[in-house]
C-alpha positions in Angstrom: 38.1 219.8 166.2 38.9 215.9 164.1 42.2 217.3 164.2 42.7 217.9 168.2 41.0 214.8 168.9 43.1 213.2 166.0 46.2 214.5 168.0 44.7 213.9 171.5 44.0 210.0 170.3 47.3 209.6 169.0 49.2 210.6 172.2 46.8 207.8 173.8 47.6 205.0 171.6 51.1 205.9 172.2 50.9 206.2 175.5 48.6 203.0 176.5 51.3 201.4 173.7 53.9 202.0 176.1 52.4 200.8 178.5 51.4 197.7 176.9 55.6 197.3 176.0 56.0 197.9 179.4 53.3 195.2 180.6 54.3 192.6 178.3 58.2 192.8 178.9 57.6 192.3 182.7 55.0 189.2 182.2 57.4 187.7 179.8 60.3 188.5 182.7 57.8 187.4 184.9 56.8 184.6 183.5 59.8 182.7 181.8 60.9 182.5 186.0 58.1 179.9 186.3 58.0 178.1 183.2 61.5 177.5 181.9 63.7 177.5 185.9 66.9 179.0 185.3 69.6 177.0 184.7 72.8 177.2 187.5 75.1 178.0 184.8 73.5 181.7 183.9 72.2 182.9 187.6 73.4 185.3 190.1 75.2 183.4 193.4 72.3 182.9 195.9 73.6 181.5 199.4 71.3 178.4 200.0 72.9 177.9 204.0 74.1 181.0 206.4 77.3 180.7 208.4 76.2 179.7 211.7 77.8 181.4 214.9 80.3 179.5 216.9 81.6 179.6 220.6 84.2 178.0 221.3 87.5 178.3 224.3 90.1 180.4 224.0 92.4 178.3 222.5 90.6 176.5 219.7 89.9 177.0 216.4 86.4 177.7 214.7 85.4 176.8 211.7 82.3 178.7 209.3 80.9 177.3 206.3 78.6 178.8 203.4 76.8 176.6 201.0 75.4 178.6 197.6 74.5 178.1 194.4 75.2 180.0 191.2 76.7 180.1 187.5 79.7 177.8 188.3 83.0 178.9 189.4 81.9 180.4 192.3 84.5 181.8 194.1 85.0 183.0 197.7 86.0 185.7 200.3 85.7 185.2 204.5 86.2 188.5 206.1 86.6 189.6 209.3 84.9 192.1 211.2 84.3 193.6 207.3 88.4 193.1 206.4 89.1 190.2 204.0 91.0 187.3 205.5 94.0 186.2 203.8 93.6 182.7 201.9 90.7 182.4 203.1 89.0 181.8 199.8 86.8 178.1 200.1 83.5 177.4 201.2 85.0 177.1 204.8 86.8 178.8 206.8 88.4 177.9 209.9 90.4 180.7 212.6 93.8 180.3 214.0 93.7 179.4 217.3 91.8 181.8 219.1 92.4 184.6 222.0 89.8 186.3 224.3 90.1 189.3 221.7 88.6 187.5 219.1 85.5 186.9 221.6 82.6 189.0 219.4 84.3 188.8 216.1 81.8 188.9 213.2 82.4 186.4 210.0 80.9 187.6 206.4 81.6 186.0 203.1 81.6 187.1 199.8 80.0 185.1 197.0 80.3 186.0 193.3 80.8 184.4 189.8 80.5 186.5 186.5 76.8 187.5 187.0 77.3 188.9 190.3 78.0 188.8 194.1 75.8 188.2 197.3 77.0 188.8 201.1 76.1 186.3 203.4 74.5 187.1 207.1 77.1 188.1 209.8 77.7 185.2 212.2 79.4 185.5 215.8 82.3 183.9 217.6 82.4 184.1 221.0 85.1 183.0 222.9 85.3 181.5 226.4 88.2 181.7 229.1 89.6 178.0 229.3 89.1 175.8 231.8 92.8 173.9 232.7 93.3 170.4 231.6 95.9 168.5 232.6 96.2 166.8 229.2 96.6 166.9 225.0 93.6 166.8 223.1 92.8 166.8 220.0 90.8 166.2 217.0 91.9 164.5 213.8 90.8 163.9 209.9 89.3 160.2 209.6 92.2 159.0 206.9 94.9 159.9 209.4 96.3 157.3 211.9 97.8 158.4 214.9 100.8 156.5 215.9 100.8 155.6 219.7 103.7 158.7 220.2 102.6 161.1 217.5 102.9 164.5 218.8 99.5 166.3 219.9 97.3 168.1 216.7 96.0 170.9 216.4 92.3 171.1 215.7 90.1 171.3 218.6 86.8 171.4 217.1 84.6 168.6 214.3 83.8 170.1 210.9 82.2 167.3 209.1 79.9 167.5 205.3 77.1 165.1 204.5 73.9 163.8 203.0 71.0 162.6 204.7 71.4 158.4 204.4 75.5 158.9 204.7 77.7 157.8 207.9 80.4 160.9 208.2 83.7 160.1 210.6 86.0 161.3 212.5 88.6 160.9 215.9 89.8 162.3 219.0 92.8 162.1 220.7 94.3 162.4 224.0 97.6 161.9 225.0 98.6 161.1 228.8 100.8 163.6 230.8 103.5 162.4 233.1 101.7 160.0 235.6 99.1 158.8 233.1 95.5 159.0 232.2 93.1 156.7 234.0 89.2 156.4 233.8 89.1 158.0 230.0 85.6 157.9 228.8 84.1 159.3 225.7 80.5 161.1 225.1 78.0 162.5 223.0 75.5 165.1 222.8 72.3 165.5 220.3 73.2 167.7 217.3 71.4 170.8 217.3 69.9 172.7 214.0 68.5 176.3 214.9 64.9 175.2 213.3 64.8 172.8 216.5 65.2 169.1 214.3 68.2 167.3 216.0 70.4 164.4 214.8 69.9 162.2 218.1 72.9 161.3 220.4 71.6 157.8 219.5 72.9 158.2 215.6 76.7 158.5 217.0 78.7 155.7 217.5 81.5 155.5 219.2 84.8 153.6 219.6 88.2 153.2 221.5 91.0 152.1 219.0 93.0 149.8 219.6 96.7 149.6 218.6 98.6 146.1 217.2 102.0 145.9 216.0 102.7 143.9 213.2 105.5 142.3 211.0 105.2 144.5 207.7 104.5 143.6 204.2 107.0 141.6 202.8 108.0 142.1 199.2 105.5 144.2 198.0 106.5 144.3 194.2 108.6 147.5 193.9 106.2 149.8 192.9 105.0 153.6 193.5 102.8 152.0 196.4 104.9 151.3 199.2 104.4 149.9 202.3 105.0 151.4 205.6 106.6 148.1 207.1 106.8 146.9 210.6 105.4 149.2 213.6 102.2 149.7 216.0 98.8 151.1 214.0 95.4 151.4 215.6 93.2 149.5 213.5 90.4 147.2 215.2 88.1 149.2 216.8 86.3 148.7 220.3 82.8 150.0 220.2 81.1 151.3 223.7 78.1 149.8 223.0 76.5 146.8 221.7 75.8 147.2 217.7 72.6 144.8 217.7 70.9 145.6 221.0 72.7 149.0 222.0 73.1 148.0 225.6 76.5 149.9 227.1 79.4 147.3 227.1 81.0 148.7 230.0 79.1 146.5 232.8 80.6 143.0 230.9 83.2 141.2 232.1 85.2 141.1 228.6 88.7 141.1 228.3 88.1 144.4 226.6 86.8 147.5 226.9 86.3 150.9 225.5 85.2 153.0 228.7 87.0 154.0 231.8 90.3 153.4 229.8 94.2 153.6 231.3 96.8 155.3 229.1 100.3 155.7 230.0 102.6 158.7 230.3 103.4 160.1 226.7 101.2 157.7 224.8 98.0 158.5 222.9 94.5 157.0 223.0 92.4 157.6 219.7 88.7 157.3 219.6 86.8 156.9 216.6 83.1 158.5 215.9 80.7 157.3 213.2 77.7 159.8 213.1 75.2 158.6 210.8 72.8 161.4 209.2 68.8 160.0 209.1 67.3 159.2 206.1 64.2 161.4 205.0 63.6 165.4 204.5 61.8 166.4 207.2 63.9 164.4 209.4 66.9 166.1 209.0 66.4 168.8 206.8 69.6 170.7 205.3 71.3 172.9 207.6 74.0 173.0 210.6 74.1 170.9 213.5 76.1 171.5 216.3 76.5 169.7 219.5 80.1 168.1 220.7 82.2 165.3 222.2 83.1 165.4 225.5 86.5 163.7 227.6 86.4 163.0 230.7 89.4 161.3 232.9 90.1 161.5 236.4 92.9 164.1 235.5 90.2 166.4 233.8 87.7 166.7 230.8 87.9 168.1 227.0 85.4 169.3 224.7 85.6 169.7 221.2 82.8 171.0 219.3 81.1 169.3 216.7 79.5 170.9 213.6 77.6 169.0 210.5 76.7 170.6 207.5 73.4 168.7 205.9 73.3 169.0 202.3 70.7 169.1 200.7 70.5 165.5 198.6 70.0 161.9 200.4 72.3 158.9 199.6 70.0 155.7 198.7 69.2 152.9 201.4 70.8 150.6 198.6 74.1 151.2 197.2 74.5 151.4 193.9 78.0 150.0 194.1 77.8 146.1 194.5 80.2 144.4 197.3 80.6 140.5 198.0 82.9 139.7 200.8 84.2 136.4 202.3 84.3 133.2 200.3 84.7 131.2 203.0 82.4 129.7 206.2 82.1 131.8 208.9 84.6 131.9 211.3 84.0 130.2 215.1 82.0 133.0 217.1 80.2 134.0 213.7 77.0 132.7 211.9 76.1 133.6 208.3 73.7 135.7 210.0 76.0 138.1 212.1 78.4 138.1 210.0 76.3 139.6 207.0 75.2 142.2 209.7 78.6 143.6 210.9 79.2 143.6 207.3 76.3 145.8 206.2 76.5 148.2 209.1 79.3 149.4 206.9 77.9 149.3 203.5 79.6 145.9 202.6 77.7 142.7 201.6 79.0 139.4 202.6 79.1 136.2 200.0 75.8 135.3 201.2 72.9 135.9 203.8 69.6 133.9 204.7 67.1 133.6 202.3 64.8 134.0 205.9 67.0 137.5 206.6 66.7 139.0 203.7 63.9 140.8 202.9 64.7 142.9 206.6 68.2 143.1 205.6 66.7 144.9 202.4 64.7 147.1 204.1 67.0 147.7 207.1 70.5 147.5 206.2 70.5 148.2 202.6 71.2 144.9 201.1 71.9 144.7 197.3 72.8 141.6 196.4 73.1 137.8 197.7 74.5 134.6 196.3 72.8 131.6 195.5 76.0 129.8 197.5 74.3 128.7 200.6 72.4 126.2 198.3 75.1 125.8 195.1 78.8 125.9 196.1 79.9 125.5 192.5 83.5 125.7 192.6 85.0 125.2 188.9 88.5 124.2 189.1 91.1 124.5 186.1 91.2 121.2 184.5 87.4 121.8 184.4 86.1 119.7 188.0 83.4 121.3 189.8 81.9 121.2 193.0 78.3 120.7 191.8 76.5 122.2 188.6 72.4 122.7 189.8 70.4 123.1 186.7 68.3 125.7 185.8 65.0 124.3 188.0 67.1 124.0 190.7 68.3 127.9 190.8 64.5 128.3 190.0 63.7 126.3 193.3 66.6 128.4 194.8 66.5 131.6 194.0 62.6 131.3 194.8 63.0 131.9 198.9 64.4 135.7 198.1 62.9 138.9 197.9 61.8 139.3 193.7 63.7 142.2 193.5 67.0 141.2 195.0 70.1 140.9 192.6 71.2 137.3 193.2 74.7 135.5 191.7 76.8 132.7 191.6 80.6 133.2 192.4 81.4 130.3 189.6 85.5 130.4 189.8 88.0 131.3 191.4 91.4 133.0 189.6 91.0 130.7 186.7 93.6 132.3 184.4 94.5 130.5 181.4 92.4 127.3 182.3 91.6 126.5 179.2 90.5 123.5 180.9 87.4 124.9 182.4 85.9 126.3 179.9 83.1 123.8 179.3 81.9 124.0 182.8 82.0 127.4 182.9 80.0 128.5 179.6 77.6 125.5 181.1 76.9 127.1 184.7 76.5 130.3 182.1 73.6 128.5 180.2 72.0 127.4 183.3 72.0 130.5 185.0 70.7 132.8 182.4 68.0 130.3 181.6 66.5 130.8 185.2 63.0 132.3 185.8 64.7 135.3 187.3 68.1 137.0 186.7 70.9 135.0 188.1 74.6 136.8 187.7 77.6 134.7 187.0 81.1 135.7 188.6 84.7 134.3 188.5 87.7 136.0 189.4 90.9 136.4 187.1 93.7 138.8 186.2 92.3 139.8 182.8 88.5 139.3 181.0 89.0 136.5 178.5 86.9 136.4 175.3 86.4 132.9 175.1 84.0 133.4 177.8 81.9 136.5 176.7 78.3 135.5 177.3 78.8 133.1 180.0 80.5 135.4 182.6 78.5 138.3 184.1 80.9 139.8 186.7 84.3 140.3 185.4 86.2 140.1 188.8 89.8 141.4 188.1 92.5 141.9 190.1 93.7 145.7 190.2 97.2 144.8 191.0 97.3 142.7 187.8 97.7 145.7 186.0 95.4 144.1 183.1 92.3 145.9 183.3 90.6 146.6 180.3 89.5 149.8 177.9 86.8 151.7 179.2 84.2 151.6 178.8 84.1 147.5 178.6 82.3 146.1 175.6 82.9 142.0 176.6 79.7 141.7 177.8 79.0 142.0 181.1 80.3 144.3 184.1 83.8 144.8 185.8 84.5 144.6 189.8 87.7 144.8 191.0 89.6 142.9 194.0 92.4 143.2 195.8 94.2 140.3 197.5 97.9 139.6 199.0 98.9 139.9 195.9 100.7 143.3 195.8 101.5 142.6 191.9 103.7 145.0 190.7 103.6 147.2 193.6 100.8 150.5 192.3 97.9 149.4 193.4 95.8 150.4 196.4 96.6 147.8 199.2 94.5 146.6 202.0 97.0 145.3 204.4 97.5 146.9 207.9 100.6 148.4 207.3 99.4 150.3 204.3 97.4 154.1 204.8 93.8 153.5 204.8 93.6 156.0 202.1 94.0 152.2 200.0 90.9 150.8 201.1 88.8 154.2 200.4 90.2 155.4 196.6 89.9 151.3 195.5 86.4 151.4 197.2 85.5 155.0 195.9 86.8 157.2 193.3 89.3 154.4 191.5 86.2 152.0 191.0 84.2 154.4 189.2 86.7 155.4 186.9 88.0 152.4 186.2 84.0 151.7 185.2 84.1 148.9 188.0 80.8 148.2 189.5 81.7 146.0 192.3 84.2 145.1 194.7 84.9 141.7 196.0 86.9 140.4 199.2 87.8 136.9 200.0 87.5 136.9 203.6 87.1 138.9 206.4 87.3 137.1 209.8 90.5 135.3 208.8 91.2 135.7 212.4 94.7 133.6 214.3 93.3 132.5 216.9 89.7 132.2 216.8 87.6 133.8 219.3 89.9 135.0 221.4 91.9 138.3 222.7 94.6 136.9 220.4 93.2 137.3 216.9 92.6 141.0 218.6 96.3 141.4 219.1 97.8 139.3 216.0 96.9 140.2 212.7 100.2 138.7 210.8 99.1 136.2 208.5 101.4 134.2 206.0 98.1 132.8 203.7 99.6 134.1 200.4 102.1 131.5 200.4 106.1 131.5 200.5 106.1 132.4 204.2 105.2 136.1 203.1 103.6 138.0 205.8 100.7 139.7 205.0 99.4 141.8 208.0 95.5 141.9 208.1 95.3 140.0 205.1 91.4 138.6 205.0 91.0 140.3 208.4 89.0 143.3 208.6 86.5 142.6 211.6 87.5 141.5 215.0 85.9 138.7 217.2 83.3 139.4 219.4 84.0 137.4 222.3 86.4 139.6 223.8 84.6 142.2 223.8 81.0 140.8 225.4 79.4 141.7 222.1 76.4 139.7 219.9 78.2 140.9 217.1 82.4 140.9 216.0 83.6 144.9 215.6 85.0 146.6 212.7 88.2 147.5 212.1 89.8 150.9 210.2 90.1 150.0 207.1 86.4 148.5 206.9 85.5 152.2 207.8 87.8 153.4 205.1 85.7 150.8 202.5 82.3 152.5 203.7 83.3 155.9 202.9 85.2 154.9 199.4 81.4 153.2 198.8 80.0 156.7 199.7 82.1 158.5 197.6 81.6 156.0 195.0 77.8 157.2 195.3 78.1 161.1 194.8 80.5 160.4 191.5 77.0 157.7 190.4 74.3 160.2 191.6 76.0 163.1 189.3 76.9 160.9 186.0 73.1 160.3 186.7 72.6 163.8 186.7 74.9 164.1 183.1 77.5 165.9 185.0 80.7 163.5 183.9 82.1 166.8 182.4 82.5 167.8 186.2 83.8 164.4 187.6 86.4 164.3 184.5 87.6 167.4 186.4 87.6 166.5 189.4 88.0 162.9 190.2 90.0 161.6 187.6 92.9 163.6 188.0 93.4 162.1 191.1 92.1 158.1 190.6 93.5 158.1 187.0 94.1 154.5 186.8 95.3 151.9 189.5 99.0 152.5 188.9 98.7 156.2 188.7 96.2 157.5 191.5 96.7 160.1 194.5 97.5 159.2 197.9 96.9 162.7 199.7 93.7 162.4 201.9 93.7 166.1 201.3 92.9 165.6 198.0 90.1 163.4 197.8 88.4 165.4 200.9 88.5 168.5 198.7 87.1 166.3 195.7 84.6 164.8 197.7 83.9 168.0 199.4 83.5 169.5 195.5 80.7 166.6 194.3 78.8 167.3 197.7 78.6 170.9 197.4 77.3 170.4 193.3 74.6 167.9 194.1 73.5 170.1 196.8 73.8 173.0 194.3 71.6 170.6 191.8 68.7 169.1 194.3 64.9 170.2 193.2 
């Protein structure tokens, strides 16, 4: 009787003991889930954002887009109506031209990395019959200028990437049949998620570019960085409506326009489109918008569809990349105040703004920094003159009618090499500034840092094209910023002038200045214009100010007056657009070294902004890099 029950007890204990094995080995499973998150390097591929179906006519293309996270590399496969696609292997996809019998098709893709794979929901393309237009259209990449005679593109739809906070770009283009174009207008619809948020028609801006020709770069320094030379570019752009108080343009009686447009026979007409994506996650949650552009003339209409992938991390109000632009007063049909403004719209801050601006300019336009000029021009010269040299209480007194919180300066110098001369004056506008109440930033511009004035210099302001930069990361004391000026040096650095690919302004802006360790960029002017405020300084952009009767074409000339246009406010041109989105790109590549992913940017960035002599010029490239840092952070948000 012990015994059975002996036996009968046993086979319990072993039995409830399994069970407790069991029990425990699914609440540790269970639990470690919760307390210790697994990390994206050791978890199966998830998708975080569906393919979204797309109509489009028959005729266009149609593009699909996943966004997943997962044990890095990820790797990808679009099929078909359940048949892979050939090379179609990215996070995107986008479909040949289409025909009525693609009307219906059904677009999969395949996720996987070494833990696994994951199938993402089916979505549909339907295809509509075309409606006849008498005209080219087309849609192009924002770093590609389209000559005045280019031949038609392409794309007929707008795939664009982006965080909350960020302004993503793009054009259109038509091109006028035999007879002309005449009444062109441009429009907008509200983007669309399927949750019911939109991005309001309000949040894309529009513009008609307009073409100059100019006299080309002359003797640019031989280099791997040429030039395109002498020919007609779009570049200043006309905005439809009034940036400060939004009223339509159109109804003005300015010399020009960007609605009801004339184009002649064989010519194009590009339009440029800002859409900026709202701050704030319940705003504009991650996801896909859709909406589209639409063409109108009195020979017919166009309509390209417009999709947005919202990832899932917002870009700051702020910048964390510092910009001071124009060293000089502003030009007749600017103040210091609208000036500043047209500037910041596009992530750029000028020299200075009013004290009495600034907070709202903090709040509202992102402002990061401001001199202490307005008060204290202090203009060092090389035998050691100056300007004026205000004392410490007088910054105090200063520096007292801005925001606490806002970075202030002192541009001390300007390209001072080898002025031995001015060392005195410099190391003493040092002392005074760093004795202030607040912090007060020194800055002077030269080819190379120069030890002799460690400690008294806070902004080491060097000229790319110099070729002189230092090691990195710099140990002087202090902080580098580049510039770029007329000065084509040696002929490998980025260049800002007209004639040059706008892919210049946005690597020097972006992907160059953080691996160079630069963590500011500075401008001398920008409303150099040749004739005032007038139609002329719209049309003439050749400039001779570096000297020797060498032309420099949009040199200290990147926004355009405002009087011929009926605006409060002078317009930007393409290569100011090119700077905002080099300052955006500049801020994914700071948000993931904040996030200890430089392994990744070493990668990914560097190979193709290695140093300003050796850096890539293929906008292709730095869309796919870019494209690369987006889809990580969005990988990496909470």
């Amino acid at each position: 009787m012990f015994a059975g029950t002996a036996r009968s007890s046993a086979h319990s204990s072993r039995v409830a003991l399994l069970l407790l094995v069991v029990l425990l080995a699914t609440l540790i499973s269970g639990c470690s889930a919760y307390t210790k998150p697994s990390s994206p390097n050791n978890v199966y591929p998830a998708i975080t954002m569906q393919p979204a179906s797309e109509t489009v006519t028959t005729g266009q293309t149609a593009s699909f887009s996943v966004n997943a996270t997962g044990a890095a590399p990820l790797s990808y496969q679009w099929k078909k109506n359940g048949t892979a696609i050939g090379g179609a292997t990215s996070s995107s996809y986008t479909t040949p031209a289409t025909t009525s019998a693609d009307n219906g098709a059904q677009f999969t893709v395949l996720v996987s990395n070494t833990a696994g794979n994951v199938t993402s929901n089916p979505a549909t393309l339907t295809v509509n019959a075309t409606s006849p237009t008498s005209f080219a259209a087309w849609a192009a990449p924002s770093l590609e200028r389209v000559g005045a005679t280019d031949a038609p593109g392409a794309a007929s739809s707008i795939n664009l990437f982006g965080a909350r906070g960020e302004t993503v770009d793009t054009q259109v283009v038509v091109r006028a049949p035999a007879g002309g174009l005449t009444n062109v207008n441009l429009s907008a619809t509200a983007l669309a998620s399927p949750n019911g948020v939109t991005i309001p028609a309000s949040e894309v801006t529009l513009y008609r570019e307009h073409y100059i020709t100019v006299t080309g770069t002359a003797s640019y320094g031989g280099g791997s960085n040429p030039p395109l030379g002498s020919g007609t570019y779009p570049e200043p752009l006309i905005p439809f409506n009034d940036p400060q108080t939004g009223a339509a343009l159109c109804a003005t009686s300015a010399a020009l326009k960007a609605c009801n447009a004339s184009v002649n026979s064989g010519q194009n007409q590009p339009y440029w489109i800002d859409i900026s994506i709202p701050h704030g996650a319940s705003t504009t949650p991650p996801g896909t918008y859709t909406g589209s552009i639409k063409v109108t003339a009195d020979q017919g209409t166009a309509t390209f569809p417009v999709k947005v992938t919202v990832w899932n991390f917002e870009l700051p109000m702020k910048p964390s990349e510092l910009t001071l632009w124009t060293l000089w007063s502003p030009a007749t049909g600017n103040t210091s105040a609208s000036l500043s403004q047209a500037l910041m719209r596009n992530k750029v801050m000028s020299w200075y703004v009013p004290a009495a601006n600034a907070a709202s300019d903090v709040n509202n336009m992102g402002l990061n920094r401001s001199g202490l000029d307005s008060y204290y021009v202090v203009g060092i010269q090389c035998n050691g003159s100056y300007n004026t040299m205000p004392t410490t209480s007088q910054l105090n007194a200063a520096a007292a009618n801005f925001p606490s919180a806002l970075g202030l300066d002192l541009y001390l110098a300007d390209e001072l090499n080898g002025c031995v001369g001015a060392y005195n004056a410099i190391k003493t506008m040092g002392a005074n500034a760093h004795a202030a109440d607040r912090s007060i930033k020194t800055m002077v511009t030269l080819d190379a840092a120069d030890l002799n004035l460690y400690g008294a210099v806070d902004h080491w302001v060097l000229l790319d094209s110099a070729e002189r930069w230092p090691v990195v990361p710099f140990t002087g004391g202090g902080d580098l910023w580049s510039y770029t000026s007329c000065n084509a040096g040696h002929g490998n650095a980025p260049e800002w002038m007209v004639d040059y690919p706008p892919i210049n302004e946005r690597m020097q802006a972006g992907f160059l200045n953080f691996t160079q360790g630069a963590t500011g960029l500075l401008y001398y002017r920008a409303d150099g214009w040749t004739a005032g405020n007038t139609i002329g300084s719209w049309n003439n952009v050749d400039t001779t100010a570096c000297g020797g009767g060498l032309g420099r074409p949009g040199d200290g000339i990147f926004i355009y007056p405002p009087g011929p246009i009926g605006s409060s406010e002078s317009a930007p041109g393409i290569r100011l657009k090119a700077i905002r989105d080099g300052i955006q790109d500049y801020e994914y590549a700071h948000m993931l070294k904040n996030l200890a992913q430089l392994p990744v940017l070493d990668t990914t960035i560097l190979p193709i902004a290695t140093s300003w002599t050796n850096w890539n010029r293929d906008p292709n490239a730095l869309q796919n890099a870019r494209t690369q840092l987006g889809q990580l952070l969005h990988q990496l948000a909470p």
